[in-house]
C-alpha positions in Angstrom: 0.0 0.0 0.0 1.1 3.8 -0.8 0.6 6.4 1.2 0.9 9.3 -1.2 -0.2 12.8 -1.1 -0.9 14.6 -4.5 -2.2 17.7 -3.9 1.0 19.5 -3.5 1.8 19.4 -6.8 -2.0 19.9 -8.4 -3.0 23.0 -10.3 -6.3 24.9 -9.1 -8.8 25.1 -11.1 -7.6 22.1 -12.8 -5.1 19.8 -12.1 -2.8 19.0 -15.1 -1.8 15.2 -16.2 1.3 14.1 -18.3 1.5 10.8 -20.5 4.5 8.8 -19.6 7.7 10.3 -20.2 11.3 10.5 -19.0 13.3 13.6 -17.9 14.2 16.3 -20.9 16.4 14.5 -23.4 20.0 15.4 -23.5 22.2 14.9 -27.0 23.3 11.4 -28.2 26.9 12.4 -28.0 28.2 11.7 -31.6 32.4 12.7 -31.8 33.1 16.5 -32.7 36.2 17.1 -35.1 39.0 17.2 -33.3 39.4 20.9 -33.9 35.9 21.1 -32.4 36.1 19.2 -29.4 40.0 20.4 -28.5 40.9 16.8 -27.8 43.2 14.5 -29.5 40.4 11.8 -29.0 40.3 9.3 -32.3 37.2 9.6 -34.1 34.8 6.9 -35.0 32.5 8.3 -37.5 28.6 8.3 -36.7 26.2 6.1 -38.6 22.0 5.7 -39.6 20.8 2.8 -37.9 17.4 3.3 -39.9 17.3 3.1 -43.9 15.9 7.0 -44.6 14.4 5.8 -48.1 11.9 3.8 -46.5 10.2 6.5 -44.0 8.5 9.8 -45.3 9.8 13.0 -43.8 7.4 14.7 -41.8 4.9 17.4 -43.1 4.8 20.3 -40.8 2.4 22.9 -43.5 -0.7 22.5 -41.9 0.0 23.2 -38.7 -1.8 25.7 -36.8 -0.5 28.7 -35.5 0.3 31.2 -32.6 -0.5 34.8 -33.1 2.9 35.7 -33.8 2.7 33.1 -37.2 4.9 30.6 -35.3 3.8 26.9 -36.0 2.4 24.2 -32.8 2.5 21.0 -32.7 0.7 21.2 -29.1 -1.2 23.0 -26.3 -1.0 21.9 -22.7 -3.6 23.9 -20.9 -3.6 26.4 -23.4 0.5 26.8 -23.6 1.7 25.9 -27.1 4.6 23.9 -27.7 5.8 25.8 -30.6 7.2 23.9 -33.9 10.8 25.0 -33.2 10.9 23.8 -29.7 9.7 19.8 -30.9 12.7 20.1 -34.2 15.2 21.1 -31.4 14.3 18.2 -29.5 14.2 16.0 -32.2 17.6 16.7 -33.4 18.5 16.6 -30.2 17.5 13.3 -29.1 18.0 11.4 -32.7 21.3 10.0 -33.7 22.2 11.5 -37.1 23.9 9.9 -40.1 26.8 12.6 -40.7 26.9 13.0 -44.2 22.6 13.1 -44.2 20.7 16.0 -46.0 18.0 17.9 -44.2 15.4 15.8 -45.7 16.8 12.6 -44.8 17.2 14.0 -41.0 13.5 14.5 -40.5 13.3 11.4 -41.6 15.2 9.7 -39.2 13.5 12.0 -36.4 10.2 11.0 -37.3 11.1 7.9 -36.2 10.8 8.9 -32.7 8.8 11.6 -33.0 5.7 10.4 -30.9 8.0 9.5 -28.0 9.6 13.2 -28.2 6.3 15.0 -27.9 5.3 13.1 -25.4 8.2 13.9 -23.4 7.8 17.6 -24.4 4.2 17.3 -22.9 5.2 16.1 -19.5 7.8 18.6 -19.4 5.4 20.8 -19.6 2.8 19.7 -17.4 5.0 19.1 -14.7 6.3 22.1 -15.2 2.8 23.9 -15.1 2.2 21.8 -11.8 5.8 23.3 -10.5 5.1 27.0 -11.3 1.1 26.5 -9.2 3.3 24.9 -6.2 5.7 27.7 -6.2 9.0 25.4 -6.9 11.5 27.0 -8.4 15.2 26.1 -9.7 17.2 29.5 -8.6 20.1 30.7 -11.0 22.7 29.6 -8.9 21.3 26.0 -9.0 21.9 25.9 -12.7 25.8 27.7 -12.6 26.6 25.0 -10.0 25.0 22.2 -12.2 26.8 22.9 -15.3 30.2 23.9 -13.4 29.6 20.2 -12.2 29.2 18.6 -15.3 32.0 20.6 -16.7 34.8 19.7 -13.8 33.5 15.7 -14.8 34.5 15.9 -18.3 37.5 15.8 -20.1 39.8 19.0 -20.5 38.9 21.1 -23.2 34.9 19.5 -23.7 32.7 21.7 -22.1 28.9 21.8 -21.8 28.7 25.0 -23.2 30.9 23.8 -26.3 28.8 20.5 -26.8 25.4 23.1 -26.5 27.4 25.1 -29.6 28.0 22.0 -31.4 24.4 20.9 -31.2 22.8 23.9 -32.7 21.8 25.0 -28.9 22.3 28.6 -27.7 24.3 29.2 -24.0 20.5 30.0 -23.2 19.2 27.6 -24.4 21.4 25.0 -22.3 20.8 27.1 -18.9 17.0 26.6 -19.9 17.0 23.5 -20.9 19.9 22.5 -17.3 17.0 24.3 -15.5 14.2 22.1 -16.3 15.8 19.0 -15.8 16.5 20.1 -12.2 12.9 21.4 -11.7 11.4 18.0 -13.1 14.0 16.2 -10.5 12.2 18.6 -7.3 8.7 17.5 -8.7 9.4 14.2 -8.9 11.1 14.2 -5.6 8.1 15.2 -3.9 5.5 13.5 -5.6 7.4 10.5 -4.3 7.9 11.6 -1.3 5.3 10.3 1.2 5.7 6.9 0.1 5.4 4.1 2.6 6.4 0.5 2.4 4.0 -1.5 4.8 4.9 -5.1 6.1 2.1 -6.2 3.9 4.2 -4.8 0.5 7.2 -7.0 1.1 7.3 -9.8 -1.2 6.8 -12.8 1.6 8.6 -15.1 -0.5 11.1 -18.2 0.5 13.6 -19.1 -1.4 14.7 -16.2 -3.4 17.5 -16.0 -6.1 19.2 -12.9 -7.4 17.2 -13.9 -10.5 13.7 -15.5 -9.8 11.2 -15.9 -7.2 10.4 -19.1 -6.5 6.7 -19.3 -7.5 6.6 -22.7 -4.8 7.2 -21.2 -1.9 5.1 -18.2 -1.7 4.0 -17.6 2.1 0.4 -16.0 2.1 0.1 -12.7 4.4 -2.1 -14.1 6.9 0.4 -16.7 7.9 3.2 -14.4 8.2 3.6 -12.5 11.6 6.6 -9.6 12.1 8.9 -12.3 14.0 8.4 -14.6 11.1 9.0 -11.9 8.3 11.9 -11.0 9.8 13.1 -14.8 9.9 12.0 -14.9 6.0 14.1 -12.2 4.9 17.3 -14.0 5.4 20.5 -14.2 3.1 18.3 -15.8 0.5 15.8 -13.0 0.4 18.4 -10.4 -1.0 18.6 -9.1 -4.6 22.2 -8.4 -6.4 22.9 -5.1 -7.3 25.6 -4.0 -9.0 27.2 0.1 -10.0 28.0 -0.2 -13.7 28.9 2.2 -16.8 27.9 1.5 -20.3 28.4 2.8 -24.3 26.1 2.3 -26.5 26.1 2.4 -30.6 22.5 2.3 -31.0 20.9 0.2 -33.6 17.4 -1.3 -32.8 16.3 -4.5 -33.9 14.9 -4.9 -37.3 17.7 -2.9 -38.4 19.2 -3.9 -42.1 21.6 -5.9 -42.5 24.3 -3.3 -43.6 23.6 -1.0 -40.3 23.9 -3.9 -38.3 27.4 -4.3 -39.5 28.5 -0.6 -39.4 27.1 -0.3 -35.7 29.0 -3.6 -34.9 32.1 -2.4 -36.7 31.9 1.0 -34.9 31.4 -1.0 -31.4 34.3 -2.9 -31.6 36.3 -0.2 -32.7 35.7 1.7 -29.1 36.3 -1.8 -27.6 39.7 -1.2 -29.2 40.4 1.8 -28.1 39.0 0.5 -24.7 41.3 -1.9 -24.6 44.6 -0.5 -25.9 43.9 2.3 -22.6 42.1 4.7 -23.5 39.5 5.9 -20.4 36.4 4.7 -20.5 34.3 7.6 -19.2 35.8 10.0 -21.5 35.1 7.1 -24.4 31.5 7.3 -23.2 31.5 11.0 -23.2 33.0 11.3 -26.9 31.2 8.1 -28.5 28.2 7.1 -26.3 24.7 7.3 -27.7 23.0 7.1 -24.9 21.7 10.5 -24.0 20.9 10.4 -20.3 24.4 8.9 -19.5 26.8 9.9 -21.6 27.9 12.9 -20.1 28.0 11.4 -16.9 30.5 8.9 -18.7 28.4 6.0 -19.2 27.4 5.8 -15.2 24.8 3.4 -14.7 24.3 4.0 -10.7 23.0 1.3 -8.8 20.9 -1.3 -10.5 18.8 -4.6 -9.7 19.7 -8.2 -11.5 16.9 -8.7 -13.4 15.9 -4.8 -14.5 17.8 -4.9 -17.8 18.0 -6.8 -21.2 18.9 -10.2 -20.3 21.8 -10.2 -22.4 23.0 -6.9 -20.5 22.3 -8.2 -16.9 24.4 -11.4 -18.1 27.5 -10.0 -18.9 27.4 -7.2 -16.8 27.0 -9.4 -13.6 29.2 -11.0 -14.8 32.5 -8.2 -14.5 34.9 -7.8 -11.4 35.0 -4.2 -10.8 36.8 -2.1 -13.4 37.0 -4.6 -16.1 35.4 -4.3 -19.5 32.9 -6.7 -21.5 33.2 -7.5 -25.1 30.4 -5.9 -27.3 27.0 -7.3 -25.8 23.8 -6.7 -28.7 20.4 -6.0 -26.9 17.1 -5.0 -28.8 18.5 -1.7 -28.5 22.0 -1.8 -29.8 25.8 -2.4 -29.1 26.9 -2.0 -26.1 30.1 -2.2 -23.8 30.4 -2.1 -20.5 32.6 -1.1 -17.4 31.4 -3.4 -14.0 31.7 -2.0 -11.2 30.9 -3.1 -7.5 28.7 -5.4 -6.5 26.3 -5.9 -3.6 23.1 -7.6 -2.3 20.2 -5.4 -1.2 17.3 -6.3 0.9 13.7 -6.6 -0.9 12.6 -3.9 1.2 14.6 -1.5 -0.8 13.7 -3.0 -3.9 10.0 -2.8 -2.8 10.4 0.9 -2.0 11.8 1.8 -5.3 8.8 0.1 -6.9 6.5 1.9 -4.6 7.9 5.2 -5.8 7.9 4.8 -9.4 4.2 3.3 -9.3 3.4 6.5 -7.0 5.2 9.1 -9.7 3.4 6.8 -12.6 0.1 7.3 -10.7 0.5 11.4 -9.8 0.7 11.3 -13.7 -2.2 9.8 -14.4 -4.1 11.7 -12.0 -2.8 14.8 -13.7 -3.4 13.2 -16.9 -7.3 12.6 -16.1 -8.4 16.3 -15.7 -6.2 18.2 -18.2 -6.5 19.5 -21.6 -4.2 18.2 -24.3 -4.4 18.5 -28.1 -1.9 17.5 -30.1 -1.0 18.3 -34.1 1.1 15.6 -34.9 
């Protein structure tokens, strides 16, 4: 059971909602020149992981517009999410062939198109729901963010420089540094009154680091405090593991020929990996991953069993510091640094659970009483 107040975060006279989404999207970190990037860093040339002949580009003419003549693709209770806000997202979320024209970029973005606006409308609900709570992210938040993120990255690659080389302005990076850390606040306390009863905690015998074993289960009414405590012995913990990863994306389905390049491209890093070079900066330089690779490829903290199985396999797998061979996932390439290992009592498990069913629910709530439209 969850014990979770919403109203903090509501908007009078009526309360938001937000579809499901993840944080504001940060770039897929393809290589700059070396001239660019001020590094002598070897480059490994980006590549489509879609074929651009077979998807139509995207037809933005019939939007609707502002009254300053500026295309929408939505309205959150009544706030437009102007065309050039979604196309900034888009390019910078979306892996990009180098050598693509403009049409064959829009292409590729309307690939994940759906997903970005439905990020951009969470963003902006939640950030509605911030502004009615009075949260705020104060300026000096955002310097100390950034400087950060800068003093973790390799000398002479900045945030500011990476912003440049994306086709973001210094503002536009504040801005966009800003609302990630409001989202963060929101989320925080929409999670925050979460409570992880007795009756929550799996009261299972018998449990691996990867299963539950679906024999054993010990109905609630048989279980008193003494005896749960007795169940959660050794074999009631989960493995856990801190890990860093790079990833050459290239989902499945995926021709034959970009299957290849992304492979080629993988083990290429691997090399470079492997003759010395430093991981985190690899994953800074070459990662695709946009949430992590400016943190280097870190991971955190993960559960056995939360991941592709072929990830959780190998990485599980690593003593602390070493490096996998390429692993493939529905997702892509990927290579990855272990870290070290632990086992964590269910209850912490439980609780995490707890918290993202609480922020999935606050969404919906939101979600039931708010008015969307969308133009894509």
């Amino acid at each position: 059971m969850v014990a979770l107040t919403l109203c903090t975060l509501c908007i009078s006279p009526r309360p938001l909602s937000a579809v499901t989404g993840t944080p504001v999207p940060t770039p897929s970190r393809i290589p700059l020149s070396n001239a660019a990037r001020n590094t002598t860093a070897p480059i490994v040339g980006g590549l489509p992981n879609v074929n651009v002949s077979d998807i139509p580009a995207p037809d933005y003419s019939k939007l609707p517009r502002d009254s300053a003549g500026r295309p929408i693709v939505a309205k959150v209770n009544g706030e437009a999410i102007l065309l050039d806000e979604f196309t900034t997202q888009l390019r910078l979320t979306t892996p990009q062939p180098r050598n693509a024209d403009n049409q064959q970029k829009l292409a590729v973005a309307n690939v994940l198109s759906t997903h970005v606006l439905d990020t951009m409308i969470t963003t902006r609900l939640m950030e509605q729901a911030a502004r009615q709570a009075g949260i705020r992210v104060d300026d000096s938040e955002v310097t100390r963010t950034i400087a950060a993120n800068n003093a973790n990255m390799p000398a002479g690659r900045k945030m500011q420089d990476m912003a440049l080389a994306a086709g973001m302005t210094i503002a536009e990076m504040h801005q966009q540094t800003r609302v990630s850390l409001l989202l963060d606040k929101v989320r925080d306390i929409a999670t925050s009154t979460v409570v992880v009863l007795e009756e929550d905690i799996p009261t299972t015998a018998g449990l691996s680091a990867d299963e539950l074993n679906p024999t054993a289960t010990v109905s609630r009414d048989q279980v008193t405090s003494a005896q749960l405590a007795r169940i959660l012995t050794e074999d009631q913990y989960v493995q856990e593991m801190r890990a860093a990863h790079i990833v050459l994306r290239c989902l499945d389905g995926a021709t034959s020929s970009a299957e290849k390049q992304a492979r080629e491209k993988a083990e290429t890093v691997l090399g470079l990996l492997n003759s010395g070079f430093d991981f985190s900066k690899a994953a800074r330089l070459y990662s695709q991953d946009g949430k992590t690779a400016a943190n280097g490829g870190n991971l955190g903290w993960f559960t056995k069993g939360t991941n592709y199985p072929a990830f959780d396999d190998a990485a599980f797998a690593l003593a602390d510091g070493e490096i996998s061979s390429v692993v493939r996932t529905p997702v892509g390439f990927h290579i990855i640094q272990g870290g070290p290992q632990h086992q964590g009592r269910l209850h912490t498990r439980t609780q995490q659970v707890k918290r993202d069913q609480a922020l999935e629910k606050y969404k919906t709530d939101l979600k039931t009483h708010a008015e969307i439209e969308r133009y894509l």
